[in-house]
N, C-alpha and C positions, 0 to 999 in steps of 0.2 A: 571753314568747311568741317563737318564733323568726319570725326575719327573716332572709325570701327578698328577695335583689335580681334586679335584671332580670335578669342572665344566669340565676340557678335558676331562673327564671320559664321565658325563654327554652327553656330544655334538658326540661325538665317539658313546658312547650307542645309541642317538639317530637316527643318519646317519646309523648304521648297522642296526636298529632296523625299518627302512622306517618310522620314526616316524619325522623327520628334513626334508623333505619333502617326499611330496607324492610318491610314484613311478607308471610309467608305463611300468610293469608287469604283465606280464597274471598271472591266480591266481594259479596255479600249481607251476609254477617258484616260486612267492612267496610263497607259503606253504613249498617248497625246501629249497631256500637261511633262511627263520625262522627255519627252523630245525623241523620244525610242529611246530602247536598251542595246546598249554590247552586247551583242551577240557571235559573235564568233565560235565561242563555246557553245555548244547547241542548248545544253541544259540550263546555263546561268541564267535566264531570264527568268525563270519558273523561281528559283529562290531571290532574284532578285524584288518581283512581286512580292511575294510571301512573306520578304521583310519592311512591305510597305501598305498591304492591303491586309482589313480585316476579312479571316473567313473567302481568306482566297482558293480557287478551285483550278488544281492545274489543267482541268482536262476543258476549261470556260477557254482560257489559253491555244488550248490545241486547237478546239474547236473553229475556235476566231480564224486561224492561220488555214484550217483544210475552206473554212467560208469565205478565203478572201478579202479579209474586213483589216488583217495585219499582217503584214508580210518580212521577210527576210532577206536583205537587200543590201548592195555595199554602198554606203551612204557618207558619213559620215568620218573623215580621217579614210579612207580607204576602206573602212573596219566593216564588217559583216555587222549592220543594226536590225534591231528589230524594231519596226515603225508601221505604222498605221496604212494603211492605204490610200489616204487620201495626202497624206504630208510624204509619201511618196513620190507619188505624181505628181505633187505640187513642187516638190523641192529638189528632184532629182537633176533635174537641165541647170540649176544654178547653181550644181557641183560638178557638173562635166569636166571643166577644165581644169580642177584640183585633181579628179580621179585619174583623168590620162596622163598629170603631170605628175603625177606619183607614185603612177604603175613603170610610167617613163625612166623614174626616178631608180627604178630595181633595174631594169631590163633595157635601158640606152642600149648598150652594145649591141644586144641578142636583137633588138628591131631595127638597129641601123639598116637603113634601105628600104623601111617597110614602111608604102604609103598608108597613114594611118584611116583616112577616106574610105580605101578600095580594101583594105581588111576589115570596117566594117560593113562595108557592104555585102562583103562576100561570107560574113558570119552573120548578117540580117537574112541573108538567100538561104542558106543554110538553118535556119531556126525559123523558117518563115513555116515549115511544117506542121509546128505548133508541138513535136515532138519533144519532149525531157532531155536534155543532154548531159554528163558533164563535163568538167573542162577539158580533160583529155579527149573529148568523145570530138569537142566542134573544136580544138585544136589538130587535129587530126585530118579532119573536113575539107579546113582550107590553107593547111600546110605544104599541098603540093604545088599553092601559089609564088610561096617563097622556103624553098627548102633550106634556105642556111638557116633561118629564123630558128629558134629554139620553141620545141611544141609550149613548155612552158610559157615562155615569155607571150605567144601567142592565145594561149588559151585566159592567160591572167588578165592581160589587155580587153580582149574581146568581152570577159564577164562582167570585171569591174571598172574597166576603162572608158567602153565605146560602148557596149550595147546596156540599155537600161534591163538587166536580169534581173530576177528572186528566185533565192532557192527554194525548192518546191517541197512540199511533205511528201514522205513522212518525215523530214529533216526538220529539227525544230520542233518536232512534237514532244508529247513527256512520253517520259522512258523509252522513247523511238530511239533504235540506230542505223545509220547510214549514210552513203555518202551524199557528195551535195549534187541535185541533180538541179540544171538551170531551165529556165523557158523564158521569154523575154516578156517582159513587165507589162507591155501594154496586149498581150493574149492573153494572161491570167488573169490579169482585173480588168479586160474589155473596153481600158481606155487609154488615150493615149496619155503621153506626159505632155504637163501646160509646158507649154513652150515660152522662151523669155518675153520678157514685156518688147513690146515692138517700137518704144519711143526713148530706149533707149534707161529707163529708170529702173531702181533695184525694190519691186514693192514684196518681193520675196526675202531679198536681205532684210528689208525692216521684219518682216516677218519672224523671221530666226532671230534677231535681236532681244524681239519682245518675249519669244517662246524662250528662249535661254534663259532671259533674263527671270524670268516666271519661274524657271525649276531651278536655276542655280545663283540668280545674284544674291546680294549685290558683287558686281564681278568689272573685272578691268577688260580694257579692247583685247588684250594680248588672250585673258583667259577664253572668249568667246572665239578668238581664233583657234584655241588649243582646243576645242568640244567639238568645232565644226570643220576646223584644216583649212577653211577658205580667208585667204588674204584680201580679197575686195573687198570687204564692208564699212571701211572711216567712210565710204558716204550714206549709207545706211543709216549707222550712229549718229551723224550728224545730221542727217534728216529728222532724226527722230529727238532731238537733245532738250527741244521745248517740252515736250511729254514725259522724258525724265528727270529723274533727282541723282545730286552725286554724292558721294562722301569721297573721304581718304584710308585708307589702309595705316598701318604703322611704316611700311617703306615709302610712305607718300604719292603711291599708286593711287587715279583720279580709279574711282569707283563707281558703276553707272546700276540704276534700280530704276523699276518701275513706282510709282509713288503711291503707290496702297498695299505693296506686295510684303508678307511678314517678316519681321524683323524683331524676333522674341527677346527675352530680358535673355543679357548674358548667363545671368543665374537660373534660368530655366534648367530642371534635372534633361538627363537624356539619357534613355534607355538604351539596354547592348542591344546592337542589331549586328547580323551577318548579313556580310556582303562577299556578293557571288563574285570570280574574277571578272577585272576587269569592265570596276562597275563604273558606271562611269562618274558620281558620287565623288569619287577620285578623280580618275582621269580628264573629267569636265573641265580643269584647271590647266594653265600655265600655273601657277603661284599655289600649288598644292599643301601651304605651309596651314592652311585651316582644318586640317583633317589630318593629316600625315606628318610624323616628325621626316625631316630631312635626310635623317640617316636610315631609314626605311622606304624612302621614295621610291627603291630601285623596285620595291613589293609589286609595286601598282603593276610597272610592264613585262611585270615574269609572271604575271598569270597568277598569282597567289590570290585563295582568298582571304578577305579580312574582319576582324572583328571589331565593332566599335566599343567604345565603354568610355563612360563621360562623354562620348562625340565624338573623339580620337581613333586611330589604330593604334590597339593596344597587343593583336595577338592576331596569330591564322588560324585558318581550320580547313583541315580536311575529312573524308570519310572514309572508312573501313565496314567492309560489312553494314549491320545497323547502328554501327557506332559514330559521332562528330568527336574527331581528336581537336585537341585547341593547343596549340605551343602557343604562350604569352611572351610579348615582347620586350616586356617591363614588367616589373614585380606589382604585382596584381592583390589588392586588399583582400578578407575572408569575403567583405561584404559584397565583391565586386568578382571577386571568385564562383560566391554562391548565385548572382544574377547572369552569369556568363554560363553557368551549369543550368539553370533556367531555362536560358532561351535557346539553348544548343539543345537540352531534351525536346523542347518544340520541332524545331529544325528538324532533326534525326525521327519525328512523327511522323513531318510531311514530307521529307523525302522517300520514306517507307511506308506510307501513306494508300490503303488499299484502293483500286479506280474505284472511283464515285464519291469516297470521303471525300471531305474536303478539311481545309485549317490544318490544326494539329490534333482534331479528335482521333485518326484511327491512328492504325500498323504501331501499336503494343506502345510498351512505357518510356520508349528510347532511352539510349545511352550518350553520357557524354566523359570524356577520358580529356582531363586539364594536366598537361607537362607542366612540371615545377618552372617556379619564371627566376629567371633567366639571372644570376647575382650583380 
């Protein structure tokens, strides 16, 4: 069996990831082929595009999201994603029992005693007005059911545990602020969510197997658990094993790909890209050793953003005014210095970027400010 090392890992991750070039893809299509983006941060998806589409238009984004076409939704790991509306609805009921069992996971104590049935039914009756709420507002509602219950632990349950919600714009939009206001999922896009297969089969697990495997392989069981949080799928996988191809990893992890999907020369260059927090580029992985050195792994779940250089994280960046600061992680070459001062003046374009521009043509010559790396 052939053996990929981290750099084919690397150049593979990045070509499925539209990170090894640009693509010209409408942004729907890309928010599909990623599988959605982390979203929790309301803005990171707008740079996370931006580091992946040519001539991207954030307000194409916004747009999408007030039309319904893409929504904001806790999906995936628990996490606030940004997904389409169609792999919404499609895919939400074959996360039910991750979501409850890892809202469960914070808040055992605080729901002790709470029939989990008849709390959502009584935040279904409550949200059936079609009204906005947020979680304080339908924790509140039906708190005088169970008043030991903690509003929090009831309001987090009922969003992301039991009822299928999306937060509503202007949340999610560019430059919008605000907080998260919920409405239940099958009001705002007028349909209900497919409900599981009725014979008992997983044709949704293979589903995600294939879409994973499309934006992030070639990748191990464990990694596909680590992108999606769901522990059901070796039958999935193993439904699908005739249609795939495998390799090995250097720890001799079996590695599963679809059999046409890119797989670049290791020597392929790879351009600096910034990635927004918590992109999931990173996070996609258990075995995050193709992108991340080890000793910087802790970067991914503290919200930092990151920069690529060779493919790697090499450095953060945050902003200031019109300014992208970059701390490098490692001593950083002039040549590697000056394409990291590039694409961060890009950046600091389109984040100050006047409405209607689009890319990095407007909002002035941007700045970028590189900290000495690191001895």
């Amino acid at each position: 069996m052939t053996v990929l090392d981290a750099r084919a890992l690397n150049r593979a991750t990045l070509a499925r990831q539209l990170l090894l070039d640009r693509a010209d893809l409408p942004v729907p299509d890309a928010v599909a082929h990623l599988g959605g983006l982390q979203a929790q941060e309301p803005q990171e998806p707008f740079t996370g595009l931006w580091s992946r589409l040519r001539a991207f238009d954030p307000e194409e984004l916004s747009a999408l999201l007030t039309a319904r076409r893409v929504v904001r939704t806790h999906l995936m790991r628990r996490t606030v994603h940004l997904v389409t509306a169609d792999d919404a609805l499609a895919w939400r009921a074959r996360h039910d029992a991750m979501l409850r069992q890892r809202v469960l996971g914070v808040y055992r104590r605080e729901l002790d005693g709470v029939d989990l049935g008849e709390l959502a039914a009584a935040g279904a009756e409550v949200m059936s007005d079609g009204r906005p709420r947020t979680m304080p507002e339908l924790a509140r509602a039906v708190a005088g059911h169970w008043p030991h219950a903690g509003p929090r632990a009831l309001g987090e349950m009922l969003v992301a545990g039991l009822l299928p919600t999306v937060q509503l714009p202007p949340r999610g939009l560019w430059r919008a602020k605000g907080g998260a206001r919920y409405g239940l999922m099958s009001t705002w896009l007028g349909r209900e969510t497919d409900p599981p297969a009725p014979d008992g089969s997983d044709p949704v697990g293979q589903t995600l197997v294939r879409r994973y495997l499309a934006a992030y392989g070639p990748a191990a069981s464990a990694d596909l658990r680590a992108w999606c949080g769901l522990a059901g799928l070796p039958r999935a996988v193993s439904a699908l094993r005739g249609e795939l191809v495998s390799f090995r990893d250097e720890r001799g992890r079996e590695l599963l790909d679809l059999p046409g999907a890119p797989r670049p020369d290791p020597g392929t260059p790879a351009p600096v890209r910034f990635l927004p927090a918590f992109d999931n580029a990173v996070l996609g992985y258990d075995d995050r050793g193709r992108i991340i050195d080890a000793a910087h792994r802790g970067l991914s779940v503290a919200g930092a953003r990151l920069v690529l250089v060779d493919g790697r994280v090499a450095a953060t960046w945050t902003t200031e005014a019109d300014t992208v600061h970059v701390t490098p992680l490692r001593g950083l070459s002039r040549a590697e210095r000056d394409a990291v001062a590039e694409e961060g003046r890009a950046l600091a374009r389109f984040l100050h970027t006047d409405p209607g521009d689009c890319g990095d043509a407007g909002g002035g010559p941007g700045r970028v400010r590189i900290a000495a790396s690191p001895r």
